[in-house]
C-alpha positions as CSV (number, residue, x, y, z in Angstrom):
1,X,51.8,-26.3,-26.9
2,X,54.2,-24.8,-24.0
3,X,53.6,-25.2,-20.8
4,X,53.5,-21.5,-20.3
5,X,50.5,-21.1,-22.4
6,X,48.8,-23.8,-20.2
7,X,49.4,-22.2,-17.0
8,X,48.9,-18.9,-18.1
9,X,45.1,-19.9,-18.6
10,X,45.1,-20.4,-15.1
11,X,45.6,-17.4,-14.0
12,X,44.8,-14.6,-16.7
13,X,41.0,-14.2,-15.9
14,X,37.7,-15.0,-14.1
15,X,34.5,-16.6,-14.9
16,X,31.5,-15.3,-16.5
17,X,30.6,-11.4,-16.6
18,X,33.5,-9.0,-15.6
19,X,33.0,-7.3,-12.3
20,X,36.2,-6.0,-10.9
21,X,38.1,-7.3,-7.7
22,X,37.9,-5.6,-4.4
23,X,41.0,-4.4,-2.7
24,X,40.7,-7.3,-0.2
25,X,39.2,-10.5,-1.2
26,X,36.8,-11.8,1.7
27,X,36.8,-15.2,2.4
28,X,33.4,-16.4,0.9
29,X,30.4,-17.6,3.3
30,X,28.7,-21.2,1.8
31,X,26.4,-23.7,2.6
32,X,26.3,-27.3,1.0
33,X,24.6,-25.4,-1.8
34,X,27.2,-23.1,-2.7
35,X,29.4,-26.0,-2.4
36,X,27.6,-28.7,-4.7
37,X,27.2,-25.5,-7.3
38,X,30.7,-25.1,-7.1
39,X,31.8,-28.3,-7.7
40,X,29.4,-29.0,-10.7
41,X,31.0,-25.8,-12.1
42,X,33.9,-27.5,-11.8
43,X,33.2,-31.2,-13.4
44,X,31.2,-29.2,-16.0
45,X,34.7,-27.8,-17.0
46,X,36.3,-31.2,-16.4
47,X,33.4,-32.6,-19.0
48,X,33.5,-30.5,-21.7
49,X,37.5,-30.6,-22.0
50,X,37.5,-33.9,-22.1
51,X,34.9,-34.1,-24.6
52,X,36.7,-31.8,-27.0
53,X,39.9,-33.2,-26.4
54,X,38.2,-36.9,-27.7
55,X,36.3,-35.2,-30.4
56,X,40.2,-33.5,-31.7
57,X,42.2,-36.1,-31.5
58,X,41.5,-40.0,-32.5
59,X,43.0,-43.2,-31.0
60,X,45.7,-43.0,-33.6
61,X,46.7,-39.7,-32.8
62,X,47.6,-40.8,-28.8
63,X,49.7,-43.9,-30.5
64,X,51.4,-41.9,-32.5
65,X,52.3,-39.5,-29.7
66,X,53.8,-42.3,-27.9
67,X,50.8,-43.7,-25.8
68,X,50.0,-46.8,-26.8
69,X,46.9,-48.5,-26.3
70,X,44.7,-48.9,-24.0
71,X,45.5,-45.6,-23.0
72,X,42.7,-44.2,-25.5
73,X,40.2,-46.1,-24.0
74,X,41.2,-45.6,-20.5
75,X,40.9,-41.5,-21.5
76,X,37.3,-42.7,-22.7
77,X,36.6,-43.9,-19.1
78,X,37.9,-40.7,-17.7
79,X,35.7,-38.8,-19.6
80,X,32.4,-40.9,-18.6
81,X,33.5,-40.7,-15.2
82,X,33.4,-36.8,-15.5
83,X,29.9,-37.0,-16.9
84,X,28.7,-39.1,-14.5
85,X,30.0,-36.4,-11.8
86,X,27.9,-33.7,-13.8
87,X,24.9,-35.8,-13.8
88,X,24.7,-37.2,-10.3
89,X,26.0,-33.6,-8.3
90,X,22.8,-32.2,-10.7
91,X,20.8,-34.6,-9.3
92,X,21.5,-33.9,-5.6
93,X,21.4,-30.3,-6.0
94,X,18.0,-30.7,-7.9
95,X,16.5,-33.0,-5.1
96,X,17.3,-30.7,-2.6
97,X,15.3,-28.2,-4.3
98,X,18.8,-26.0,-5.1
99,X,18.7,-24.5,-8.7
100,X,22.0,-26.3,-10.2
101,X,24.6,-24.4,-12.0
102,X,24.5,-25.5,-16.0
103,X,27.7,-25.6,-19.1
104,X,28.9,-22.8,-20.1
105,X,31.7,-21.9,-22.6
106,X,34.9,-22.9,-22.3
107,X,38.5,-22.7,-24.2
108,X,41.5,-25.1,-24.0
109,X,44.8,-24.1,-24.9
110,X,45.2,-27.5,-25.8
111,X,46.8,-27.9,-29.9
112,X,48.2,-31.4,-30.0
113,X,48.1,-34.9,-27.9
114,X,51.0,-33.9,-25.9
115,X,49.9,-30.0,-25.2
116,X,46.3,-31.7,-23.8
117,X,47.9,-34.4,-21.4
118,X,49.8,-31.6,-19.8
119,X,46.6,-29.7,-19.1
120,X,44.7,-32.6,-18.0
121,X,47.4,-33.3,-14.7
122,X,46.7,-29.6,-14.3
123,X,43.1,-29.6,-14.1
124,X,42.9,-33.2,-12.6
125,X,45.2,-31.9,-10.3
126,X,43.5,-28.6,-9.3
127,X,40.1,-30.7,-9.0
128,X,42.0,-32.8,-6.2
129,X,42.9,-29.8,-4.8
130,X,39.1,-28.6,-4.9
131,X,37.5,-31.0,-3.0
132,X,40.0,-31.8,-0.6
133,X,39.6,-28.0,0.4
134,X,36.2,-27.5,0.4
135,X,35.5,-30.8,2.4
136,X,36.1,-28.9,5.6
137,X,33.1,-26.6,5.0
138,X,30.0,-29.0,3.6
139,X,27.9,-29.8,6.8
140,X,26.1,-32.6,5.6
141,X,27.7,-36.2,6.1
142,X,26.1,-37.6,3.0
143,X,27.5,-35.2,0.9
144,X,30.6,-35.3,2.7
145,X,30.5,-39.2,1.4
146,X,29.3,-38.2,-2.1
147,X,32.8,-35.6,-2.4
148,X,35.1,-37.7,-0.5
149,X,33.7,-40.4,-3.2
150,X,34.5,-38.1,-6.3
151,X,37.5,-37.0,-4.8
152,X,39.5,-40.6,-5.0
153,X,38.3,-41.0,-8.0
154,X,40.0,-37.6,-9.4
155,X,43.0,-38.5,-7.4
156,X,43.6,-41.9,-9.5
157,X,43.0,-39.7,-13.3
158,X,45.7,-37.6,-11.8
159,X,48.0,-40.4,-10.9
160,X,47.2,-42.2,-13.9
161,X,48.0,-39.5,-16.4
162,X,50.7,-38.3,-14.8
163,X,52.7,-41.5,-14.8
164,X,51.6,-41.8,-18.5
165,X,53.7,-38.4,-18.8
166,X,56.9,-39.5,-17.6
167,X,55.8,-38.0,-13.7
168,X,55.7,-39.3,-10.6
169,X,51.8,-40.6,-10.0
170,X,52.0,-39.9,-6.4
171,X,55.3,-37.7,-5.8
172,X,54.0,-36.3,-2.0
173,X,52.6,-38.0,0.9
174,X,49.7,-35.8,0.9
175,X,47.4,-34.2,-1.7
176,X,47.1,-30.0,-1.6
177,X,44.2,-28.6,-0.3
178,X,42.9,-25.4,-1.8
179,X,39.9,-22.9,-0.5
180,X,37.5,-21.7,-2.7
181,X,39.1,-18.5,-4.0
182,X,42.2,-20.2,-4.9
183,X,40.5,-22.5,-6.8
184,X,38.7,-19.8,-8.4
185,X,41.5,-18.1,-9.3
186,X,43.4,-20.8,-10.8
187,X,40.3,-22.8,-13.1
188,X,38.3,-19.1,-14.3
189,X,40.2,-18.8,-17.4
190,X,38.6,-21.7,-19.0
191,X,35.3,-20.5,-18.9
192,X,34.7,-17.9,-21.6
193,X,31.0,-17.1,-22.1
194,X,27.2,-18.2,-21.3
195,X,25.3,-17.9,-18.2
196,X,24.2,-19.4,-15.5
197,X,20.9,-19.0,-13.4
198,X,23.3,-19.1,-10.4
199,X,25.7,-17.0,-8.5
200,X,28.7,-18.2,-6.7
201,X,30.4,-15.8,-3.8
202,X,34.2,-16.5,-5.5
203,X,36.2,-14.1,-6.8
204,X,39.8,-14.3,-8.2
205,X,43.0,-12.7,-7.2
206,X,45.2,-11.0,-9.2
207,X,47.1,-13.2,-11.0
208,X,50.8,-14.3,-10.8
209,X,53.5,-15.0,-13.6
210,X,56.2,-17.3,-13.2
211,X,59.3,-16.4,-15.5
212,X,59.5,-18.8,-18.0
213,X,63.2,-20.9,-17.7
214,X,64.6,-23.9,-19.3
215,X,65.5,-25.4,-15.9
216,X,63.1,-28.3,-14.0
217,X,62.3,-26.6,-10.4
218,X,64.2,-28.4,-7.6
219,X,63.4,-28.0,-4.0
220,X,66.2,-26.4,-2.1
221,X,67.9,-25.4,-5.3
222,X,66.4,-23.4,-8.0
223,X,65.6,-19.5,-7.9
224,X,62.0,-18.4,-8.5
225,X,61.1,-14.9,-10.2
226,X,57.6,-13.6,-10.4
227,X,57.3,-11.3,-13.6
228,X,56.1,-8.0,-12.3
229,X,54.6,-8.7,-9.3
230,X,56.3,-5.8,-7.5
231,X,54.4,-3.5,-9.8
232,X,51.1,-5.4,-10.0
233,X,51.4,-5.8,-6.1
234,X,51.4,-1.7,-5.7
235,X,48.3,-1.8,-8.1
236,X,46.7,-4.2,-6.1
237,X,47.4,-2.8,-2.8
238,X,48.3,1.3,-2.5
239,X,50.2,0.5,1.0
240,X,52.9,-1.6,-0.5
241,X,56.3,-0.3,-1.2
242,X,59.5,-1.4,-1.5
243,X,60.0,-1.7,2.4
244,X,56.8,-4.2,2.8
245,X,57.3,-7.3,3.4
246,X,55.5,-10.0,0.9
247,X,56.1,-13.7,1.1
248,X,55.9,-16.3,-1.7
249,X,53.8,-18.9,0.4
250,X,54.4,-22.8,-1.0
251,X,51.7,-25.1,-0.8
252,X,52.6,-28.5,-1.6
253,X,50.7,-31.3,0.6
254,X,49.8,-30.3,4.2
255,X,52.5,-27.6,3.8
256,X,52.3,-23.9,3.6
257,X,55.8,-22.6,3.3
258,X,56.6,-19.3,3.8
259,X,60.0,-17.2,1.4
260,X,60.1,-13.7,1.9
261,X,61.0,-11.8,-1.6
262,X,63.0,-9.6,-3.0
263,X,62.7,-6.7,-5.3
264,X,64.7,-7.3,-8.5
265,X,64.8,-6.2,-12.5
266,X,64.2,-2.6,-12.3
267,X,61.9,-2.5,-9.6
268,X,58.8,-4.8,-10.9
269,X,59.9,-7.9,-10.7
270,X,60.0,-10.4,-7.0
271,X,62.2,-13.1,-7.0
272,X,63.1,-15.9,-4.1
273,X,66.6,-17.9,-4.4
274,X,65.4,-21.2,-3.4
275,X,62.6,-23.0,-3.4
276,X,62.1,-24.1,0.4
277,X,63.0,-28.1,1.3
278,X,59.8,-30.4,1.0
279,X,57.8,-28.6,-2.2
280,X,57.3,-32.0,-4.8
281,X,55.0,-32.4,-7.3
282,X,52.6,-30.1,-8.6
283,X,52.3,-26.8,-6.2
284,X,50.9,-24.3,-5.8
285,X,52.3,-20.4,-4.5
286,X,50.6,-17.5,-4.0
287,X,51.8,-14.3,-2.3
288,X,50.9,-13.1,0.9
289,X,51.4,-10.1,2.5
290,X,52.0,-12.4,6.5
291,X,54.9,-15.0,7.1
292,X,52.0,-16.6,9.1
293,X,48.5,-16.0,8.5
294,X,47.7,-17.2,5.3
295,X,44.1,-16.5,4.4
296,X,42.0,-15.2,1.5
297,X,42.4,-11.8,3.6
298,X,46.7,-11.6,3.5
299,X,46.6,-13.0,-0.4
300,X,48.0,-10.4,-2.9
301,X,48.5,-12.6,-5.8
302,X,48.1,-16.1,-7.0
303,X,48.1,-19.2,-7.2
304,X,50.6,-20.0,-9.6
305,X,51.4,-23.6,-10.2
306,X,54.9,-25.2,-10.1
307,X,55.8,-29.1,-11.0
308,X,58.7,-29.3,-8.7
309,X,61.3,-32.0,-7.9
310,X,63.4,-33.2,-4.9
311,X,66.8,-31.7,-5.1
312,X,68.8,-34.1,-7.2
313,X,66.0,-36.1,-8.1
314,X,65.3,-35.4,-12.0
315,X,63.3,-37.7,-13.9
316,X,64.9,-39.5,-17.1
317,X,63.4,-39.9,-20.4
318,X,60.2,-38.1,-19.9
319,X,57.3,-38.6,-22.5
320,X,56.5,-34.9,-22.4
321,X,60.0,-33.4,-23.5
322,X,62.3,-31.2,-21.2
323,X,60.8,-27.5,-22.8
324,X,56.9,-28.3,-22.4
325,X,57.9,-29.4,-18.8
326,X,59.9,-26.5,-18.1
327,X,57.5,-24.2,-19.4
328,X,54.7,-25.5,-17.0
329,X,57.1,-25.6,-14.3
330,X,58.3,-21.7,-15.2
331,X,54.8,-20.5,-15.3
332,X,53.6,-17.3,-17.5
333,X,55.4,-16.5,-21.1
334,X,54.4,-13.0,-21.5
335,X,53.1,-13.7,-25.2
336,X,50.3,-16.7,-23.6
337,X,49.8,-14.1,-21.0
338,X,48.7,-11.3,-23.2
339,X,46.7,-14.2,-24.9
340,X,44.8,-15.1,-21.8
341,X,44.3,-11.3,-20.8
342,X,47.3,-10.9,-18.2
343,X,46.8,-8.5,-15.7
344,X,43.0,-9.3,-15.8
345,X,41.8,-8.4,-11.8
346,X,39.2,-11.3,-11.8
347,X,35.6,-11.9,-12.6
348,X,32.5,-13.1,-10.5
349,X,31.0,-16.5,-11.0
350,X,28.1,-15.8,-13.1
């Protein structure tokens, strides 16, 4: 599986029933509520990939793909881990006399060992992401306790399989946080069908394609190009032209980093030449339409997500192979994208 196709299901579609986007996504209003819901959504995803992901491929199939045991079982403890989440954030919603949110349908673009490893650093990843964002907003200290909690826990699967990949475990000082939308935006995808007795305020923004390349992503090196985002910004937004202004905004640990674009390839396409000093790891870019404000309210497009390295700082003989990691790292292949419903304007948690 290419790293494209992975990506791409971050950022095709929304969740639930289809209800189109606003032209201006509001930053959402929650209470602890909202917030529990919104992370059982969340580890309910987390569950049920892992779940299929054990059911598809057996003990043998990991050793064969190069991970040796205990790896297997140590996936196996992942998995309970994630079930435990579902179960206990159920229970506190449930004695606080909030309806909790329940599984719905989901799909994986997962086809082999290697293919689902590379999705789980990604959704580990994003989790990480998740709660380190929302913990600014839940009001109640015990709960605060119970995220901060879950959090670490994510932050070690995501170390863990990462260095299992050939990655860095912990390649920045500081995890990413990301608010609700953006998180929205980038986990919808995976949730195809069902219902659910609740309704989350998130909504996603349109999405945003990375060109595919067979280069690794180096910080103050390599060139970025977002596939039609030019055009798909105009959709988005009547008052851009080719005269606005638009940044690509980096997010990589405590940093928001700000590149302004460039219209390129006929007049669709943005591109930046270098990926700002300090972007490592996996991060995150969206693009905004301020070189300083960075809210819900300037975001045109986004998040994509970008495994990027320090300049002249490559990893050697990688587990996952040079074109799956590039393909992650490059973003949307127009063929996933069609797959995954590219150009889909985002969906309402349902």
């Amino acid at each position: 599986m290419l790293w494209s196709t992975i990506v791409t299901a971050f950022a095709a579609v929304g969740f639930g029933v289809a209800s189109p986007i606003v032209k201006r996504v509001d930053t959402p209003a929650v209470n602890d509520g909202i917030i529990l819901n919104y992370a059982l959504t969340l580890e309910y995803l987390e569950r049920a990939f892992y779940r299929e992901a054990l059911a598809n491929y057996t003990q043998a199939d990991f050793v064969a793909a190069g991970f040796a045991d205990p790896f297997y079982a140590n996936l196996m403890e992942i998995y309970y881990d994630e079930k435990t989440h579902v179960s206990f954030i159920s229970g506190a919603l449930a004695a606080a006399g909030v309806t909790p949110t329940v599984e719905l349908e989901y799909t994986f673009p997962c086809t082999d060992v290697k293919s689902f490893l590379t999705l789980a650093t990604l959704l580990e990843g994003v989790g990480v992401s998740a709660y380190l964002g929302a913990a600014a907003s839940i009001m109640s200290k015990d709960y605060l306790t119970a995220a901060g909690a879950i959090l670490t826990v994510e932050a070690r699967h995501t170390a863990y399989i990462r260095s299992e990949i050939g990655e860095s475990p912990f390649p920045n000082p500081f995890d990413t946080p990301l608010d609700f939308n953006e998180v929205y935006s980038l986990a919808s995808p995976f949730i195809t069908g069902g219902s659910s007795p609740v309704k989350l305020p998130f909504m996603a923004f349109p999405s945003l394609t990375l060109q595919c390349t067979q280069y690794y992503y180096e910080a103050n090196r390599s060139s970025v190009t977002f596939h039609d985002a030019f055009t798909n910004a105009m959709a988005f937004n009547s008052s851009i032209t080719a005269t606005t202004p638009i940044y690509a905004v980096f997010f990589s640990g405590l940093m928001k980093l700000p590149v302004e674009v460039r219209i390129t390839a006929g007049n669709q396409d943005y591109k930046i030449d270098t990926i700002p000093e300090g972007v490592v790891g996996q991060a995150y870019v969206l693009l905004s339409t301020s070189a300083t404000n960075f809210t819900d309210e300037t975001t045109i497009a986004g998040p994509a997500i970008l495994e990027v390295y320090p300049k002249d700082r490559l990893k050697k003989n990688p587990v996952v192979g040079n074109d799956e990691l590039n393909q992650i790292s490059g973003g949307l292949g127009d063929e996933a994208a069609k797959e995954f419903g590219k150009g889909g304007i985002g969906k309402v948690f349902d």
